[in-house]
N, C-alpha and C positions, 0 to 999 in steps of 0.2 A: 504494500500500500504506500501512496507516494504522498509525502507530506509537503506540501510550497509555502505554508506561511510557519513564521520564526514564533507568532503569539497562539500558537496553536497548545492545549493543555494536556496534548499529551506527546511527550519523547518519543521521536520516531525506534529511538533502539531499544524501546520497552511497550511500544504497543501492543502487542501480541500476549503482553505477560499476563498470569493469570492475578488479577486482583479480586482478594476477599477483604479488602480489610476498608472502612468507607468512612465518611464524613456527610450525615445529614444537616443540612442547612434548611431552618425552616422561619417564620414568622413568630412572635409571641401573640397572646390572643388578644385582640382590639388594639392593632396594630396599623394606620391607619395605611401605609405599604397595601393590607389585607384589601382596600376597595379598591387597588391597580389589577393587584395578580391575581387574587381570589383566598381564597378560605384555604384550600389544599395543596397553595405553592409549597414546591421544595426541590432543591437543589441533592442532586446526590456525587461524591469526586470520590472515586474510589483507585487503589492505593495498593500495589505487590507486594508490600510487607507493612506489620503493624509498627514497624519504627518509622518509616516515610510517613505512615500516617499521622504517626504521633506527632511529627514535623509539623505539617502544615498544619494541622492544629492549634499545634501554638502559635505558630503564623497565622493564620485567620482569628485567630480570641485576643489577637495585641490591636491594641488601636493603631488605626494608621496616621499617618503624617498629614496625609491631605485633608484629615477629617477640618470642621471650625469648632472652635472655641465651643462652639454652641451646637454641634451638632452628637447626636449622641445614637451608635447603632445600636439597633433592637434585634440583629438575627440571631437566631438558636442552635446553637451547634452540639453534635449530639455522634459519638465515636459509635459504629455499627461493624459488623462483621457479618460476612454469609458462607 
């Protein structure tokens, strides 16, 4: 399978790998996000081993830089396996 963009999320020379290990990403409840996407938005980034997992994880639950002063995220992250 041929990859041409650089922002694409997943590594061309671990595409194929088998991942069990995930990251749900979902809304809290009355969350106002919830009248764009719906009730049952969620995100799932699954992950060939529980250590990469555990990576981004901590990378996704740090606030980021670009965030303002005043803005404050509400997603729910939530470590899964199958």
């Amino acid at each position: 399978m041929d990859f041409c963009h650089q922002h694409n999320l997943v590594d061309p020379k671990s595409a194929l790998a088998e991942r069990s290990f995930g990251i749900r990403v979902t809304l809290p409840e009355g969350d106002t996000m919830r009248k764009i996407l719906g009730d049952n938005w969620e995100r799932l980034h699954w992950y060939p081993s529980e250590r990469e997992r555990d990576q981004a994880f901590e990378a996704m639950a740090t606030r980021h830089g670009y965030y303002r002063d005043s803005d404050t995220p509400t997603q729910v992250l939530e470590k899964i396996a199958r």
